[in-house]
OpenMM code with the backbone's topology and positions (N, CA, C; nanometers):
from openmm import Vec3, app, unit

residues = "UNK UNK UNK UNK UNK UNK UNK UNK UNK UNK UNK UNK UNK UNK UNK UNK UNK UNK UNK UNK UNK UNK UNK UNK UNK UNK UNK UNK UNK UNK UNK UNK UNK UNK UNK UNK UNK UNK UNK UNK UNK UNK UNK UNK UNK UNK UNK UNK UNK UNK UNK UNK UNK UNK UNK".split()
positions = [
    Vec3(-2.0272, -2.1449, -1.5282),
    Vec3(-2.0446, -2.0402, -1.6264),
    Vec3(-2.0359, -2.0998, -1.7678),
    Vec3(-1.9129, -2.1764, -1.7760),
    Vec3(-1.9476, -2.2529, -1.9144),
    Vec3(-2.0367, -2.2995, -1.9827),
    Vec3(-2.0945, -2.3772, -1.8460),
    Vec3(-2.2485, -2.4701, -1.8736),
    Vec3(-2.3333, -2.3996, -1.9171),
    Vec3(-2.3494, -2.2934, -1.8350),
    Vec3(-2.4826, -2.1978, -1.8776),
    Vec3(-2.4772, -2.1112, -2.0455),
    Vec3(-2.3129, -2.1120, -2.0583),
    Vec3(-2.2804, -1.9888, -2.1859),
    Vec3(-2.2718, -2.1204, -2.2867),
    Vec3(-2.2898, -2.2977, -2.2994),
    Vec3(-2.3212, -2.4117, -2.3780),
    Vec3(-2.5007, -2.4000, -2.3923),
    Vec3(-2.5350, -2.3885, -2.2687),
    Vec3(-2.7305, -2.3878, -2.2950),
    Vec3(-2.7922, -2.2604, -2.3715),
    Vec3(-2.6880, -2.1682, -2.3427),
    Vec3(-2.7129, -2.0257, -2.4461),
    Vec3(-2.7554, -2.0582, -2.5447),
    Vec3(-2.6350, -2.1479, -2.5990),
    Vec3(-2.6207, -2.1644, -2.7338),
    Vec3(-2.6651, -2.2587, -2.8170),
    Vec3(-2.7245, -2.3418, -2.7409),
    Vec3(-2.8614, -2.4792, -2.6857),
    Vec3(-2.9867, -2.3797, -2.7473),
    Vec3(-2.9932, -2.3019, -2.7017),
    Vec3(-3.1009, -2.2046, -2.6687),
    Vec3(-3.1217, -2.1551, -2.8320),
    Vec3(-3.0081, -2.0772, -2.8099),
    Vec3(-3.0148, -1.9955, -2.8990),
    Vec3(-3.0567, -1.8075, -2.8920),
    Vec3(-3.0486, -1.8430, -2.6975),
    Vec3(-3.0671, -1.6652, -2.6345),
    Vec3(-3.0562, -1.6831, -2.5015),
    Vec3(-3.0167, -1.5893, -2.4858),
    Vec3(-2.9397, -1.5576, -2.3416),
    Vec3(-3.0729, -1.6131, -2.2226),
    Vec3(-2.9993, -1.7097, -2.1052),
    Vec3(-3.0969, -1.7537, -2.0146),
    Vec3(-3.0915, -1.6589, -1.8755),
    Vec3(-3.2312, -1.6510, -1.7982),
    Vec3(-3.1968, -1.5318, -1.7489),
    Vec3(-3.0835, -1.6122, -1.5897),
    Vec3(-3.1019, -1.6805, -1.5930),
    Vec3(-3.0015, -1.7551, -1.4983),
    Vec3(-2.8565, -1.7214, -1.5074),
    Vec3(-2.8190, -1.7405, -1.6468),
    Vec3(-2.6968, -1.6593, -1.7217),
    Vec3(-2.6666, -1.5177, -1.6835),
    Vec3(-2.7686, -1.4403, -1.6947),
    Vec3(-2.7530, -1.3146, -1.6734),
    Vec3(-2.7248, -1.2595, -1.5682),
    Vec3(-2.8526, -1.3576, -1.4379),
    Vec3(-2.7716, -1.2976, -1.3130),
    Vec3(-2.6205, -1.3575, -1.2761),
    Vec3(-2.6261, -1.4440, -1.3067),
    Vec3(-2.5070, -1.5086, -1.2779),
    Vec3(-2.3754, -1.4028, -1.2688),
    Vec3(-2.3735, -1.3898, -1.4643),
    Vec3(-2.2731, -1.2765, -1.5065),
    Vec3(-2.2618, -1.1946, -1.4366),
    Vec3(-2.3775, -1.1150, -1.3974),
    Vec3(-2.4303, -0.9948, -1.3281),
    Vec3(-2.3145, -1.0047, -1.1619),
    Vec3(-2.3526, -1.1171, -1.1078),
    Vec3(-2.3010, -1.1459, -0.9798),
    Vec3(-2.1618, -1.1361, -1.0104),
    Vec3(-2.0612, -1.1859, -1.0777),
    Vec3(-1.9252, -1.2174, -1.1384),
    Vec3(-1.8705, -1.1033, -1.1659),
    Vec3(-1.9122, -1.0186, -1.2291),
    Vec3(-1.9079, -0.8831, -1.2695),
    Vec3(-1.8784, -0.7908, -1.1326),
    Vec3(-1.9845, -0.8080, -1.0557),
    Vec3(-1.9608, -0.7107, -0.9332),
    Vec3(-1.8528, -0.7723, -0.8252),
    Vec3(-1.8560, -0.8897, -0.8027),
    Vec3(-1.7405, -0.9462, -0.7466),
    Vec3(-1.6153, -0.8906, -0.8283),
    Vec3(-1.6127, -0.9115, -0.9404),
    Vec3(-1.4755, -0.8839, -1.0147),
    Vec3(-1.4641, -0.7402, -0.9297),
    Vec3(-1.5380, -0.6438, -1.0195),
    Vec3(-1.5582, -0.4550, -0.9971),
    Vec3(-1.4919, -0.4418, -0.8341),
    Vec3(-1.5834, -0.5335, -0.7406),
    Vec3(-1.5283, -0.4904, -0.6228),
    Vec3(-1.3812, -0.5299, -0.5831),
    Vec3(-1.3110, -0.6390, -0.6453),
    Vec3(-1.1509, -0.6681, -0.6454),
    Vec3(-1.0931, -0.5662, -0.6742),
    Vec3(-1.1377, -0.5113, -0.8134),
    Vec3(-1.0134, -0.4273, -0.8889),
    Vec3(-1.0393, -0.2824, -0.8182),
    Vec3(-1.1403, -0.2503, -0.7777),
    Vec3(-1.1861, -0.1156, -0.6907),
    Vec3(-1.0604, -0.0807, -0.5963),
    Vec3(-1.0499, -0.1742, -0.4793),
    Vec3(-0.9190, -0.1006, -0.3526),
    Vec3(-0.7973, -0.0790, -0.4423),
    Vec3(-0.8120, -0.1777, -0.5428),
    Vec3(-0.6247, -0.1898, -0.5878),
    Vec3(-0.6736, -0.0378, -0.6950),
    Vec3(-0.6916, -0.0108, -0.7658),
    Vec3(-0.7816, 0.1384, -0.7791),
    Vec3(-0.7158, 0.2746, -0.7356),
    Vec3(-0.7917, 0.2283, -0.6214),
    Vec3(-0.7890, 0.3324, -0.5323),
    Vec3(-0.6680, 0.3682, -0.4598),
    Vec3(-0.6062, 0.2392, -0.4648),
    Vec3(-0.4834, 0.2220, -0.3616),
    Vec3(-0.3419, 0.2986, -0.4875),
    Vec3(-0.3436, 0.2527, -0.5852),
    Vec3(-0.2580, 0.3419, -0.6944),
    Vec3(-0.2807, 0.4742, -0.7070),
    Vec3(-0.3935, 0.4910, -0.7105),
    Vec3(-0.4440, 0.6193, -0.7029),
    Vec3(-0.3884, 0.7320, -0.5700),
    Vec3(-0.4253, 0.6849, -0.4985),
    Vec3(-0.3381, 0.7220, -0.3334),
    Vec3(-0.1831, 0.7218, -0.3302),
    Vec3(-0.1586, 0.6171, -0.3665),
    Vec3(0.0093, 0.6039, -0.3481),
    Vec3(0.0473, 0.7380, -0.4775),
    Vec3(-0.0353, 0.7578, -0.5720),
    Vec3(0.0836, 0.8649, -0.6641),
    Vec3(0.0284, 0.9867, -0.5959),
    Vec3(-0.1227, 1.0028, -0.5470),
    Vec3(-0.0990, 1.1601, -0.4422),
    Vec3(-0.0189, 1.1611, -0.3308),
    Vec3(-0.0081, 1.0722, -0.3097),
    Vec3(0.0907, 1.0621, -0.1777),
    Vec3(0.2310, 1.0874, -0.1699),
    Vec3(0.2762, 1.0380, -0.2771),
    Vec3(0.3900, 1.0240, -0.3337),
    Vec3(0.4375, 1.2049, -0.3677),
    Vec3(0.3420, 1.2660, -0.4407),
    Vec3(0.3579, 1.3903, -0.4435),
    Vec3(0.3913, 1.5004, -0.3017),
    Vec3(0.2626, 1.4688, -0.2336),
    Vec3(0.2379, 1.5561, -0.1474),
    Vec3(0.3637, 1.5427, -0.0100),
    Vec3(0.4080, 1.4216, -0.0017),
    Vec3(0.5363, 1.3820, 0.0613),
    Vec3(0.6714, 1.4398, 0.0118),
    Vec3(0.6985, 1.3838, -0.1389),
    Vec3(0.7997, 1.4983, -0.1765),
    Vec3(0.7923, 1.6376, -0.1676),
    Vec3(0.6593, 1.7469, -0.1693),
    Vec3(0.6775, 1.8614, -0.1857),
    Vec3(0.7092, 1.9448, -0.0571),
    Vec3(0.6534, 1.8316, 0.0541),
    Vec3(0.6806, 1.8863, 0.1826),
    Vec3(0.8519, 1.8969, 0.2656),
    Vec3(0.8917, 1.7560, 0.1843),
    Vec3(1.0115, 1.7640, 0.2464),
    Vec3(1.1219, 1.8864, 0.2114),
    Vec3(1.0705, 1.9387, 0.0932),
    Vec3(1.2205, 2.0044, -0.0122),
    Vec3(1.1747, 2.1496, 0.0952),
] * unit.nanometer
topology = app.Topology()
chain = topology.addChain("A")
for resn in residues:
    res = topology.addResidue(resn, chain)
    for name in ("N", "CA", "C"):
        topology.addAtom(name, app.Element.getBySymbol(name[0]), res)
């Protein structure tokens, strides 16, 4: 990624090699942070719907 964001600037404009690249990195990232997400998200309804049942 470095290499390519040094030829950018070689360039002087974004290469489209660069772009998918990013593009790919991006959705890998998105799909990491997605379960952990979702999974916080769950644990505080959960968290609710568990306490209200017990009382």
């Amino acid at each position: 990624m470095t290499q390519l964001t040094s030829q950018n600037i070689e360039l002087g404009m974004i290469n489209v090699t660069y772009q998918e690249y990013a593009t790919k990195k991006m959705m890998v990232g998105l799909s990491n942070v997605l379960p952990l997400f979702i999974m916080v998200v769950l644990s505080a309804i959960g968290e609710n719907i568990f306490s209200d049942s017990t009382q």
